[in-house]
C-alpha positions in Angstrom: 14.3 -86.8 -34.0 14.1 -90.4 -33.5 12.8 -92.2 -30.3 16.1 -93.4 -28.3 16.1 -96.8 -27.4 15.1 -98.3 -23.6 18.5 -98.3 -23.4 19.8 -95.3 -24.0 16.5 -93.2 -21.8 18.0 -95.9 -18.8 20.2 -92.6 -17.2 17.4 -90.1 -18.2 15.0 -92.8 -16.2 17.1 -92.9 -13.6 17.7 -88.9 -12.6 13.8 -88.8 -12.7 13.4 -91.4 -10.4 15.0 -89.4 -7.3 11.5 -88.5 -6.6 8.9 -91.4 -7.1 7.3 -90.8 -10.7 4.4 -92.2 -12.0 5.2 -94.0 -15.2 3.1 -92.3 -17.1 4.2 -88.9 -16.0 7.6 -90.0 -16.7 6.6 -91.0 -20.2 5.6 -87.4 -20.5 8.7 -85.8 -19.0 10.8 -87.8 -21.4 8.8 -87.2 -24.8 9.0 -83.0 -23.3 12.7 -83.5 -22.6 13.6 -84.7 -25.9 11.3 -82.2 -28.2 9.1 -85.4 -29.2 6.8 -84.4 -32.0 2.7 -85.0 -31.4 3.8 -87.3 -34.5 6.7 -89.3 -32.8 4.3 -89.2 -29.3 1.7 -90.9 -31.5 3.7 -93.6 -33.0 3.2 -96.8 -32.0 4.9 -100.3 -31.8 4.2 -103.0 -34.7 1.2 -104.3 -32.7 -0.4 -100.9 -32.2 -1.0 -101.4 -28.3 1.4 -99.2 -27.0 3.1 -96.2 -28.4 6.9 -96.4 -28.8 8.1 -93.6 -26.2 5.7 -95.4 -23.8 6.9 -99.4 -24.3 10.4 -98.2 -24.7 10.0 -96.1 -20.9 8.4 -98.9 -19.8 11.2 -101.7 -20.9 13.9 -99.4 -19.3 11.9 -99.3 -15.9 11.5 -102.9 -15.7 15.6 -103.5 -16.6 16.4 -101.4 -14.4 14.2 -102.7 -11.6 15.1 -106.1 -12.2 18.8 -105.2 -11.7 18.0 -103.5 -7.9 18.3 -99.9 -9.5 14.7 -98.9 -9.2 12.0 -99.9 -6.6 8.2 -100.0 -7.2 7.0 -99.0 -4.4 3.4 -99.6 -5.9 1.6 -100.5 -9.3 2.9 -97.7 -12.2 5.4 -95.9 -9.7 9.2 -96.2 -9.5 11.8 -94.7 -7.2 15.8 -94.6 -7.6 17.4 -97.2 -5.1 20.4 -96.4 -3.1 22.3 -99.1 -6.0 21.1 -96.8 -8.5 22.2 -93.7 -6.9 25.3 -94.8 -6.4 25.9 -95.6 -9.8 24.2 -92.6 -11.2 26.5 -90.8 -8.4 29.5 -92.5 -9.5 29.6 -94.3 -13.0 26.7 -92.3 -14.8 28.3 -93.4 -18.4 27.9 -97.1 -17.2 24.2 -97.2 -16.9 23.5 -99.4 -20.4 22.6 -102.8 -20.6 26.5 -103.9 -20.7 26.4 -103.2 -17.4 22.7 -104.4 -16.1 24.0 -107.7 -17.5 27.2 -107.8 -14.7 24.1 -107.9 -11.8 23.3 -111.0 -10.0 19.9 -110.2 -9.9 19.7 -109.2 -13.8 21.7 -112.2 -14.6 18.5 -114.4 -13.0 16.2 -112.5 -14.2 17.0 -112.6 -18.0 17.4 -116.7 -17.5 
């Protein structure tokens, strides 16, 4: 299996975060969730700092805080907002970057 893009864990990230997660732990809930090999948990981005499942968890968390869907309540935690359940409640399909980009606050953010 390949790693799914930050974009496409963004509604995985998001029914995780109805409790506040720990990043890290939610790096390992993912890679469980999806049947990640120790090979694919290993692999790493171009630069070698970071492993993919990791940097791609991470970019998603920082979208979707940046667009008021996630809080962080304090360094490497996150926490659904009441934006983010209401869109996870209502629109669940709509949780992509199509849609982060229709924010105010994403809008600034990605200027």
């Amino acid at each position: 299996m390949s790693i799914p893009s930050y974009e496409n864990l963004m509604p995985t990230i998001l029914g995780l975060a109805t409790t506040e997660y720990r990043v890290r732990d939610a790096v390992d809930a993912i890679a469980n969730s999806l049947g990640l090999t120790e090979a694919e948990r290993a692999e790493t981005i171009p630069s070698g700092n970071t492993t993919l499942i990791s940097s791609r968890v991470a970019w998603a968390i920082t979208y979707l805080a940046q667009a008021g869907l996630l809080a962080r309540p304090k360094r490497g935690h996150f926490v659904i907002t009441k934006q983010g359940r209401a869109l996870l409640r209502d629109h669940p399909d709509s949780v992509n970057l199509a849609y982060l980009k229709t924010i105010p606050e994403f809008i600034e953010f990605t200027k």
